[in-house]
C-alpha atoms as a printed R data frame, in Angstrom:
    type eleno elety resid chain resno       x      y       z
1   ATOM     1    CA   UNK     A     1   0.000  0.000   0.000
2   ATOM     2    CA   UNK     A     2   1.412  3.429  -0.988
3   ATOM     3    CA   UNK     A     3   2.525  6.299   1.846
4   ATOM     4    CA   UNK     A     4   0.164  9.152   2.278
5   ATOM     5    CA   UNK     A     5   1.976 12.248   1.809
6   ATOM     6    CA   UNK     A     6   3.239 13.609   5.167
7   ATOM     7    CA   UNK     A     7   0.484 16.468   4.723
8   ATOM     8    CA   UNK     A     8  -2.045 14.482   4.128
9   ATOM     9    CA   UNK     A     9  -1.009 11.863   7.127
10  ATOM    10    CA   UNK     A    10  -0.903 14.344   9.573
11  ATOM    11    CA   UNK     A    11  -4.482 15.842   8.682
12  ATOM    12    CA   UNK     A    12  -5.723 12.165   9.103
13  ATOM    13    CA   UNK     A    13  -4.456 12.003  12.693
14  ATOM    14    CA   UNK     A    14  -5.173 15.498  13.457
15  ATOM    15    CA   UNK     A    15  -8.826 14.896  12.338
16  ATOM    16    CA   UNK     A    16  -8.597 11.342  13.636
17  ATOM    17    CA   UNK     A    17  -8.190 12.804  17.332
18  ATOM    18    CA   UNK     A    18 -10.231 16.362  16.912
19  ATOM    19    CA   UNK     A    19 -13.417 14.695  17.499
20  ATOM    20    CA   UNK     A    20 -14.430 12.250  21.120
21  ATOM    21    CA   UNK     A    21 -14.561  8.157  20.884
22  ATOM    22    CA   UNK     A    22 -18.451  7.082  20.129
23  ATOM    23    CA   UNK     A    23 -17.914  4.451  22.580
24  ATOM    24    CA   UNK     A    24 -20.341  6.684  25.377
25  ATOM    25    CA   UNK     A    25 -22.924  7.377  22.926
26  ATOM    26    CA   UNK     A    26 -25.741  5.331  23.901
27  ATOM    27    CA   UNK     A    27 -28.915  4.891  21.987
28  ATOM    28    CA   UNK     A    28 -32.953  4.420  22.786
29  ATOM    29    CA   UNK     A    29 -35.588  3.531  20.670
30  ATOM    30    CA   UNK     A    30 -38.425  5.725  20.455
31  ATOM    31    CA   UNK     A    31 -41.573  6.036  18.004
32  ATOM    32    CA   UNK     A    32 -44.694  8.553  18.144
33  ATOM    33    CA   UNK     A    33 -47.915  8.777  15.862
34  ATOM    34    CA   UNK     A    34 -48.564 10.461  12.940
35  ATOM    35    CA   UNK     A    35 -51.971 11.961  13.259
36  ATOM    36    CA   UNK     A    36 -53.543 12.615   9.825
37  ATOM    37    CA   UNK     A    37 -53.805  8.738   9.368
38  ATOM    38    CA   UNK     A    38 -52.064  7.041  12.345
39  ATOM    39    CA   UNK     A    39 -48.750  6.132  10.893
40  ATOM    40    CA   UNK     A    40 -46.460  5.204  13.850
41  ATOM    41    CA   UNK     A    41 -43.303  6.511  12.666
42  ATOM    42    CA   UNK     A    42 -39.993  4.529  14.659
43  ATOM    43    CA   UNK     A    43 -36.945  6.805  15.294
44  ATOM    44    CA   UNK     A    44 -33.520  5.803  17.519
45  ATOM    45    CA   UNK     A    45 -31.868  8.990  19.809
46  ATOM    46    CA   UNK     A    46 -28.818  9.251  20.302
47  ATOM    47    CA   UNK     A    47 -26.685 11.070  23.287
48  ATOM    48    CA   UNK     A    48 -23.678 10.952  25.544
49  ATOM    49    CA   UNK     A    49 -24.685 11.712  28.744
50  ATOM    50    CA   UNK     A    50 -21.153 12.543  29.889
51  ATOM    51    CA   UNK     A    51 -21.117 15.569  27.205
52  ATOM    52    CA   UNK     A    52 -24.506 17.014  28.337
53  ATOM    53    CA   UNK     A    53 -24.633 20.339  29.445
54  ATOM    54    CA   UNK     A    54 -24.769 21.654  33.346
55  ATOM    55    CA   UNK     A    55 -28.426 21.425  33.095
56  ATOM    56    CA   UNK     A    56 -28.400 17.918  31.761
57  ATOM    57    CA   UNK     A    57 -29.191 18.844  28.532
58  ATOM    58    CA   UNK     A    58 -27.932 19.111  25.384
59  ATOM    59    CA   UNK     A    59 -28.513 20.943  22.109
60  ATOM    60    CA   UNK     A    60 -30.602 18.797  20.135
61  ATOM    61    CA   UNK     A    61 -30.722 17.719  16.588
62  ATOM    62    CA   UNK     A    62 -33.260 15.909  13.902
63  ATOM    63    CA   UNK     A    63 -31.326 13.815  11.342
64  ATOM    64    CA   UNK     A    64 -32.788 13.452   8.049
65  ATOM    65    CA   UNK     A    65 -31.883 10.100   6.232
66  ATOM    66    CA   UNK     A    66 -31.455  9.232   2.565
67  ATOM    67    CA   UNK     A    67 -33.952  7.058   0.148
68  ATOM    68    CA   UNK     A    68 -31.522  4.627   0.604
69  ATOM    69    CA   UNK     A    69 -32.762  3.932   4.415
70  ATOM    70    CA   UNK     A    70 -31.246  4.195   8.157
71  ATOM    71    CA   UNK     A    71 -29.009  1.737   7.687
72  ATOM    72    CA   UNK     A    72 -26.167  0.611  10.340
73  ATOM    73    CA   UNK     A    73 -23.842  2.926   8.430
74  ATOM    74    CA   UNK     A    74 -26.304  5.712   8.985
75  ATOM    75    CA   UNK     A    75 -26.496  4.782  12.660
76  ATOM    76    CA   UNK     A    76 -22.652  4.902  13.354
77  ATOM    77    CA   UNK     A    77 -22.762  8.192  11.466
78  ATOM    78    CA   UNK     A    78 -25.219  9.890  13.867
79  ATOM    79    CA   UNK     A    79 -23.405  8.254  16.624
80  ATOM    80    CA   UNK     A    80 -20.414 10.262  15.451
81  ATOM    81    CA   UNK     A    81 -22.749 13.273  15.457
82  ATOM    82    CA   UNK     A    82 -23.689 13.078  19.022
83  ATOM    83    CA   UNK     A    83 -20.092 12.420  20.087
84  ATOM    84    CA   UNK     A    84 -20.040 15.970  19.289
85  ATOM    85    CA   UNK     A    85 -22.023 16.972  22.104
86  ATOM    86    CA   UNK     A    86 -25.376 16.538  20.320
87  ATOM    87    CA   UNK     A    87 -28.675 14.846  21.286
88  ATOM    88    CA   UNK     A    88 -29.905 13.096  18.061
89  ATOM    89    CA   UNK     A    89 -33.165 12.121  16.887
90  ATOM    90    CA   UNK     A    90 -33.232  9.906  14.014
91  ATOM    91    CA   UNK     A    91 -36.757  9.477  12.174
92  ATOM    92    CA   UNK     A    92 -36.788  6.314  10.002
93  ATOM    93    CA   UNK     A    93 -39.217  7.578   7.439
94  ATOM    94    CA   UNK     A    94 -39.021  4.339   5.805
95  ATOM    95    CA   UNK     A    95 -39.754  2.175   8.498
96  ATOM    96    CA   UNK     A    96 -43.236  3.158   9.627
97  ATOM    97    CA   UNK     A    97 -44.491  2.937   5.672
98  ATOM    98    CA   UNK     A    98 -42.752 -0.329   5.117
99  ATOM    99    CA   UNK     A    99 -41.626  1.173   2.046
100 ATOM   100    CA   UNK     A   100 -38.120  0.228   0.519
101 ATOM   101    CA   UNK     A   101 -34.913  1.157   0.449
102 ATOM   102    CA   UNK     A   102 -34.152  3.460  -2.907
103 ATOM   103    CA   UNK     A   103 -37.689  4.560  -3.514
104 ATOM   104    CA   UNK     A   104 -37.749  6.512  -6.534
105 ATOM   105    CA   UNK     A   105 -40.999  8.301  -5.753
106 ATOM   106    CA   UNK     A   106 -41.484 10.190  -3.110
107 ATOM   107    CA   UNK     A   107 -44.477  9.726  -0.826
108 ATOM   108    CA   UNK     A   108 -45.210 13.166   0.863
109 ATOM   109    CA   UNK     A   109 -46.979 11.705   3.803
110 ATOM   110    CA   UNK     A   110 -43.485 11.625   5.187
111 ATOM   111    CA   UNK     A   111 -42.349 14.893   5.328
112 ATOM   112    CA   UNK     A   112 -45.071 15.363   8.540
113 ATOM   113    CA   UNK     A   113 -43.640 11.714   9.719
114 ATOM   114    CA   UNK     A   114 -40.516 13.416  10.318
115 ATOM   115    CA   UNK     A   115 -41.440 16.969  11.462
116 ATOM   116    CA   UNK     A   116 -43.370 14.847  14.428
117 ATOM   117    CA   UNK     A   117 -39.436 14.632  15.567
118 ATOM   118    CA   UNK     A   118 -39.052 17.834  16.418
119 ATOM   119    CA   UNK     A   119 -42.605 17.499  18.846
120 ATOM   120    CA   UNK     A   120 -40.613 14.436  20.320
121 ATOM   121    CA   UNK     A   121 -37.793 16.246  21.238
122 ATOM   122    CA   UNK     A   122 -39.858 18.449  23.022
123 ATOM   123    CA   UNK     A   123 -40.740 15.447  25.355
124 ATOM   124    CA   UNK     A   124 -37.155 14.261  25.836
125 ATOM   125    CA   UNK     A   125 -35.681 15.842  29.461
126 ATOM   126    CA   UNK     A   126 -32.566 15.951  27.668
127 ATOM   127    CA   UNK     A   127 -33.754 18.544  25.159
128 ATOM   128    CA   UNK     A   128 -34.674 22.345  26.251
129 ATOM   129    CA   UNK     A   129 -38.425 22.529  25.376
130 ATOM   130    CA   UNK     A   130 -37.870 25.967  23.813
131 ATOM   131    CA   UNK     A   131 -34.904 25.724  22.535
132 ATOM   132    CA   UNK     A   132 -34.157 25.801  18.387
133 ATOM   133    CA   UNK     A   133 -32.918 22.660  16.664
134 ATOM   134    CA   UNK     A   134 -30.590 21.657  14.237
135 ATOM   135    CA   UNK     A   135 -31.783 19.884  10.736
136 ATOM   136    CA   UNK     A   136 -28.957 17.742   9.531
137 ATOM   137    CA   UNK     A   137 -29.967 15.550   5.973
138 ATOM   138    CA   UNK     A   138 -28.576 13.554   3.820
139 ATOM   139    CA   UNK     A   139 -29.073 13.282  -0.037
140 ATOM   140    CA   UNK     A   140 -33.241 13.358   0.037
141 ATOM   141    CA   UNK     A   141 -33.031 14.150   3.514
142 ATOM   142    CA   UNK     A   142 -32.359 17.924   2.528
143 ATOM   143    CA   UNK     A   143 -35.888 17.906   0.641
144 ATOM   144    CA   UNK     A   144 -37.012 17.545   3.838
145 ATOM   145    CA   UNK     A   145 -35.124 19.318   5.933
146 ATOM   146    CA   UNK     A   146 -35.994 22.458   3.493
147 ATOM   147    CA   UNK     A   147 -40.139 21.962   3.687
148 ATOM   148    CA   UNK     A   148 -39.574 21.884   7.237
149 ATOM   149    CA   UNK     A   149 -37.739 24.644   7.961
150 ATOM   150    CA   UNK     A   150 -39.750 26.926   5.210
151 ATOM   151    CA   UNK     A   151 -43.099 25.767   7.451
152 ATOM   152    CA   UNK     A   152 -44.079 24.432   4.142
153 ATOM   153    CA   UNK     A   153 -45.134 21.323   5.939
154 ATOM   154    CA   UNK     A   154 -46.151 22.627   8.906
155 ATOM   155    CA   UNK     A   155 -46.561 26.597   9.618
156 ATOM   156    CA   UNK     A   156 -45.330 25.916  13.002
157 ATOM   157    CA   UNK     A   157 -42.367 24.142  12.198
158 ATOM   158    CA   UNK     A   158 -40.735 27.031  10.822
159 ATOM   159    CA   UNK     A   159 -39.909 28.748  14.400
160 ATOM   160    CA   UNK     A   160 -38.341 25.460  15.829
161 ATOM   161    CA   UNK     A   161 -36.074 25.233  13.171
162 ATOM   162    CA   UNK     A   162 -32.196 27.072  13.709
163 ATOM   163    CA   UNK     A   163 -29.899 25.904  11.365
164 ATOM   164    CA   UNK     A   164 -29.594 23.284   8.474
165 ATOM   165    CA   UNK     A   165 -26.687 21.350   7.996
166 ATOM   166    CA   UNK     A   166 -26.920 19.567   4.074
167 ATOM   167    CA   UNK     A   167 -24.412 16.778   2.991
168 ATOM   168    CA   UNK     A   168 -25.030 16.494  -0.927
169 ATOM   169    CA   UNK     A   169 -28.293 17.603  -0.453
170 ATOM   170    CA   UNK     A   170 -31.000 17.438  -3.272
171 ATOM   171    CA   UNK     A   171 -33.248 20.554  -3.188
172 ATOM   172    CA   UNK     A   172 -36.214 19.625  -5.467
173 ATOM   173    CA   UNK     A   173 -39.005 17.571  -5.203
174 ATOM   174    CA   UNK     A   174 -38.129 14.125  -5.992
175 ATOM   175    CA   UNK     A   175 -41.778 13.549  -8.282
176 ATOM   176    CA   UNK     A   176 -41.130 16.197 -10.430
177 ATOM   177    CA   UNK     A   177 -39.777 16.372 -14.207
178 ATOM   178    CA   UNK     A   178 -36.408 15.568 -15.345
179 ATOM   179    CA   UNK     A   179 -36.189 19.809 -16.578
180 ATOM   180    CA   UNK     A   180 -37.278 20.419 -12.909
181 ATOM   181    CA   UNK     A   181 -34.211 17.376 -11.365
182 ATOM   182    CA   UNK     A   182 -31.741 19.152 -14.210
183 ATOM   183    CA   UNK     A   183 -32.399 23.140 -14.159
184 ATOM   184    CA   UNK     A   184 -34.052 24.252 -11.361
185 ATOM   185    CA   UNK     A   185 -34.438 24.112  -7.611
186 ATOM   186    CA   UNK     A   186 -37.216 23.916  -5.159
187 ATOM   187    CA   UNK     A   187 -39.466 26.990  -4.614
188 ATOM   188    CA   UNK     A   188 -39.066 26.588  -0.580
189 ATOM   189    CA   UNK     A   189 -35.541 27.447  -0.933
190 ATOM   190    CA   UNK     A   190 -36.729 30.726  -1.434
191 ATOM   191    CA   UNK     A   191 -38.886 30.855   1.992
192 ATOM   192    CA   UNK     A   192 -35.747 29.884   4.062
193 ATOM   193    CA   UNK     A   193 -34.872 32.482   6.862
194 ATOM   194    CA   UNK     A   194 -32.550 30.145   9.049
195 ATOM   195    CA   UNK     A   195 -28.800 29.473   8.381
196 ATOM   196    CA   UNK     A   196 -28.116 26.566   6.164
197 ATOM   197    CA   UNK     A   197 -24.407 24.592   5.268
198 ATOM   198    CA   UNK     A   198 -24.402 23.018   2.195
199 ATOM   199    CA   UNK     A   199 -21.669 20.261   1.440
200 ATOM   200    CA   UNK     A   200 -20.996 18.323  -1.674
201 ATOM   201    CA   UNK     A   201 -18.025 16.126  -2.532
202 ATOM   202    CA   UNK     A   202 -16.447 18.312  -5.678
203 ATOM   203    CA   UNK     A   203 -16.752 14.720  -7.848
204 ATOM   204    CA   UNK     A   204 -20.397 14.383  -7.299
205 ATOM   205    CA   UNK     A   205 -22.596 14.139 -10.059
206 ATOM   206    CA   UNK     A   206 -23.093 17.042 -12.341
207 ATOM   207    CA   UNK     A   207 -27.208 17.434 -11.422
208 ATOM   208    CA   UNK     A   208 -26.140 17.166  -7.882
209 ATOM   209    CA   UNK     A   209 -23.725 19.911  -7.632
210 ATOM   210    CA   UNK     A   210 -25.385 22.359 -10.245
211 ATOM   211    CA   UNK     A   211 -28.793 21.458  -7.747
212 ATOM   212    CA   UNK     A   212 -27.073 22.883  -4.777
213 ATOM   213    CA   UNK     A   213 -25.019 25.655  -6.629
214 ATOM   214    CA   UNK     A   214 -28.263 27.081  -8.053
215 ATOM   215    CA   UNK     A   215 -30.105 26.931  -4.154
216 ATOM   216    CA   UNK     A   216 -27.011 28.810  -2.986
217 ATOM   217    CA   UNK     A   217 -26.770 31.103  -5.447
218 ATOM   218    CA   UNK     A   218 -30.421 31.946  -4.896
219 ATOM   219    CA   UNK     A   219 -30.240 32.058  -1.386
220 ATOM   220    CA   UNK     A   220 -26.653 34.513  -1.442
221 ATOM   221    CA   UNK     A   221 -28.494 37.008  -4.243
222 ATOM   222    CA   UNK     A   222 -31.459 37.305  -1.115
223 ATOM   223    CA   UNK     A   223 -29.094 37.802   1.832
224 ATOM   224    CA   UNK     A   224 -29.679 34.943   3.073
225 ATOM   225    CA   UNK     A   225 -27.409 32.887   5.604
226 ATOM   226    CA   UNK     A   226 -26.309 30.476   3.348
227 ATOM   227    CA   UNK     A   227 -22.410 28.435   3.113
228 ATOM   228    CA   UNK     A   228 -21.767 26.217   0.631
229 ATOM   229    CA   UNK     A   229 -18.538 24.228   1.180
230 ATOM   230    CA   UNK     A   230 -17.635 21.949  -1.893
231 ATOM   231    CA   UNK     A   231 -14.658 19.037  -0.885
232 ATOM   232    CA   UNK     A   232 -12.554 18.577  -4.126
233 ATOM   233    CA   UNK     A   233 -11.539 14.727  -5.682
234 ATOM   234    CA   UNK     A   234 -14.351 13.779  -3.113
235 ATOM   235    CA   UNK     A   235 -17.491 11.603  -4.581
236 ATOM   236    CA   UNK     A   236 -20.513 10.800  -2.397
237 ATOM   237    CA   UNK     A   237 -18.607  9.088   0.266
238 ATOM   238    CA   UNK     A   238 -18.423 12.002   1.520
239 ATOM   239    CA   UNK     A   239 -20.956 11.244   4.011
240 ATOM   240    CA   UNK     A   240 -20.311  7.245   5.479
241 ATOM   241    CA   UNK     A   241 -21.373  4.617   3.422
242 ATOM   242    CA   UNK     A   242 -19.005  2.418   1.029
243 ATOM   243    CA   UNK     A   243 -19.930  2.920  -2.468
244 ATOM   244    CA   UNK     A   244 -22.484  0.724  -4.049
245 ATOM   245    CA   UNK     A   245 -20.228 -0.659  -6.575
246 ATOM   246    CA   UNK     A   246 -17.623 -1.766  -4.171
247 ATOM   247    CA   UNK     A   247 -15.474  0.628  -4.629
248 ATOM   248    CA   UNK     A   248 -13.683  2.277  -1.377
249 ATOM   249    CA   UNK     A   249 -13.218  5.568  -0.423
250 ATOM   250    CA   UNK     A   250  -9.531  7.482  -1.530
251 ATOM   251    CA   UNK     A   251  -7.582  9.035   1.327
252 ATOM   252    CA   UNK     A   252  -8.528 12.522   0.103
253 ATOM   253    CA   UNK     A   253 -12.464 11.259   0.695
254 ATOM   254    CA   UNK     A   254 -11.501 10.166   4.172
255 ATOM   255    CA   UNK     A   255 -10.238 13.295   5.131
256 ATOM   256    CA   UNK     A   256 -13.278 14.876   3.727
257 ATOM   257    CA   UNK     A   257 -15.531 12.603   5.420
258 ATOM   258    CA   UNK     A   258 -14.058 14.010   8.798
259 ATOM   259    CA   UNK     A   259 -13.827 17.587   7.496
260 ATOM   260    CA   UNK     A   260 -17.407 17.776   6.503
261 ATOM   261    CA   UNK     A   261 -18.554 15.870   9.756
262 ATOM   262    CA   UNK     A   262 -16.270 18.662  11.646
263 ATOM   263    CA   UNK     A   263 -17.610 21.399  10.402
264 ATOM   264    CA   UNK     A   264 -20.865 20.474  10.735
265 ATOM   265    CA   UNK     A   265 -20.414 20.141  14.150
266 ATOM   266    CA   UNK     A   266 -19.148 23.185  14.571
267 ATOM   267    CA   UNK     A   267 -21.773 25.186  12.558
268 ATOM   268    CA   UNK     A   268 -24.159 23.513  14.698
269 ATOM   269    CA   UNK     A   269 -23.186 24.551  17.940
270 ATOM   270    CA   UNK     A   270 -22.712 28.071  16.613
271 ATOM   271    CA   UNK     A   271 -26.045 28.509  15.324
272 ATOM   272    CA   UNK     A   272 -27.459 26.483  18.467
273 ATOM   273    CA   UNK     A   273 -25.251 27.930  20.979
274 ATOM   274    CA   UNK     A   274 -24.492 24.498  22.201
């Protein structure tokens, strides 16, 4: 096996150590109702106690999962993400519809399925009632996490919402057109008042990265708090899953991995003042 560079080496370990062990991050499983049609939608929370605030609590956040599902991959991801400091409430949106993983339609019964997490966190002693939360999505997940935080799903949604963290995030509904997929981006973009991070391997696909370029660009030309952080030589792994075909990540998308999941963090507890 080739030697990293010595640059690249010592970014590894510095990003290797930046961040706490998972090992303390204990999970529960939790599920509440949907209650336009009864839907019980299953979610896991995540949280180190020992990294809780004085209080006990701890700044909370709603992960937003891909069409591909909550898979274990997923789950060590978000475990990552509350190593940070972070309580995290993972919806399975999937689960409670028995539908699929890699649905290519999108069923928008969902989308309230999901908000319903941020009325659960309201329950949890380990969350401050009043306090905003953090929207962090993957892939489809920042369809979502945009409807939410516009109050397209939900007017009242809109207020609980303080930041939005995106990793390759698709802004468009997933049932429309291919000119829609290709040229343009979803109209709740334009409705979002809340901070947002936007990041996108610089090798992901072309629709991908002109999807979030255009949402950015819309958002910047309002004066809206909006970051877009593009990794170069970095694919889709940026987020935690081997590739589909087999294929493993380079050392430049390791390094991104870890970037992206730092900076998130950080962002986070910025706009959360965690």
């Amino acid at each position: 096996m080739p030697r990293l560079p010595r640059t690249l080496a010592t970014l590894l370990l510095i990003l290797a150590t930046a961040l706490p062990a998972a090992a303390e991050v204990v999970t529960e499983e939790l599920s509440w109702p949907n209650p336009k049609d009864g839907t019980v939608v299953p979610g896991t929370l995540f949280y180190d106690a020992a990294l809780a605030r004085a209080d006990g609590t701890h700044p909370a956040v709603l992960f937003i999962h891909a069409r591909r599902g909550l898979q274990p991959a997923d789950r060590k991801y978000v475990a990552e993400i509350a190593a940070q400091g972070f309580l995290v409430l993972a919806p399975d949106w999937q689960g409670g519809r028995f539908i699929e993983p890699w649905p290519l339609d999108h069923d928008y019964a969902t989308e309230l399925d999901v908000a319903l997490g941020l009325d659960m966190l309201k329950t949890l002693k380990r969350a401050r009632p009043a306090e905003k939360r953090a929207l962090y999505a993957y892939s489809r997940g920042g369809y979502y996490a945009t409807r939410i935080a516009a109050g397209a799903v939900e007017a009242r949604y809109k207020a609980e919402v303080g930041c939005i963290v995106t990793i390759a995030g698709h802004f468009q509904d997933p049932n429309k057109s291919e000119p829609y997929q290709v040229y343009r981006y979803m109209p709740e973009v334009d409705q979002l008042e809340v901070p947002i991070l936007m990041v996108i391997g610089g090798d992901d696909t072309e629709v991908r990265l002109n999807n979030n370029a255009r949402a950015y660009y819309a958002l910047a030309a309002a004066g809206k708090p909006a970051e877009l952080r593009g990794l170069p030589m970095a694919r889709r792994a940026i987020d935690f899953r081997e590739y589909v075909d087999g294929s493993t990540r380079t050392p430049e998308e390791i390094v991104a991995k870890k970037i992206a999941r730092q900076r998130s963090g950080e962002f986070m507890k910025r706009c959360l003042s965690g």
